[in-house]
N, C-alpha and C positions, 0 to 999 in steps of 0.2 A: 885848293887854296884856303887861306881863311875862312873866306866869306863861305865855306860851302860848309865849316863844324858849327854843328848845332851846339848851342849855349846855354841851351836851357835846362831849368835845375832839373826837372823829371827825366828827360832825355839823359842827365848827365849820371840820375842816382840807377839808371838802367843801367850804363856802362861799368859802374861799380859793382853794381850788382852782379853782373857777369864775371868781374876780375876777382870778384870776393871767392864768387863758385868756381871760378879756375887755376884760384892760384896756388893751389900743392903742384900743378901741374905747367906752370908758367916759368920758362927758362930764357934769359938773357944777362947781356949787362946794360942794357941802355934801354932806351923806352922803345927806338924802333925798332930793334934786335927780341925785345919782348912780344911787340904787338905784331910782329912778323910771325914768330912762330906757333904763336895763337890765332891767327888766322885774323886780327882782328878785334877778338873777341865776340866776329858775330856784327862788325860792324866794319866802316869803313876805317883804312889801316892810318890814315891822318886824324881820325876822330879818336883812333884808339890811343897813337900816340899823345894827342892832343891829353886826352885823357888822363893818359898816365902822367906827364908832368904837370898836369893840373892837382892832380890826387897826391903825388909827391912832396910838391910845392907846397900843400896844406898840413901836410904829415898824415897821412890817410894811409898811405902806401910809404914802401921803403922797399927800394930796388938795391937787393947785399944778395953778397955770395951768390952772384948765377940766377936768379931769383927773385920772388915778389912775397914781400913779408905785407898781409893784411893787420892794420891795427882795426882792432872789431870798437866798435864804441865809441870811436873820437867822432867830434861833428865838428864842423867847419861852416864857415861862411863863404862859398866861393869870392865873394871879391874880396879877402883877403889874399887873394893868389894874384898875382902881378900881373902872369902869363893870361890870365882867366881875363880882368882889366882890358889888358893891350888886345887881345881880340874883338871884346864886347866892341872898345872904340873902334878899332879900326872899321868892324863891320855897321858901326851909327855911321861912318864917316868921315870920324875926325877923333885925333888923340886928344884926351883930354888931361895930358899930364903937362 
């Protein structure tokens, strides 16, 4: 569920970190058809997915043609991700939108 993806920014620049090292090797069209067949990434398969449309969402990552295009150099501020947002709250407790 939610409350069990971890949020936090180091935890999160790990999971990049892994998709960055795997992704010549990363095949889907969707984030949980990716994070399926990567195993995860090495992590739990709703943190991965979690992940990936948070990475998405930012422009970090770009899920084309079967695959995961890494943009190298972009930084982001996670709470401009919506998806990033609406979990933070839900797991404070309360939506703050």
């Amino acid at each position: 569920t939610f409350l069990s993806l971890n949020v936090g920014r180091e935890f999160l620049l790990e999971v990049y970190a892994s998709i960055k090292r795997q992704s010549i090797a990363l095949y889907g069209y969707t984030p949980v058809e990716i994070a399926r067949n990567a195993g995860g990434f090495g992590f739990s398969l709703p943190q991965a997915i979690f992940a990936l449309c948070v990475f998405e969402e930012l422009g970090l990552i770009a899920l084309e043609n079967g695959g995961v295009t890494v943009y190298r150099g972009v930084r982001a501020d996670l709470r401009a991700s919506t998806l990033y947002k609406k979990v933070c709250a839900l797991q404070e407790g309360s939506d703050h939108e």
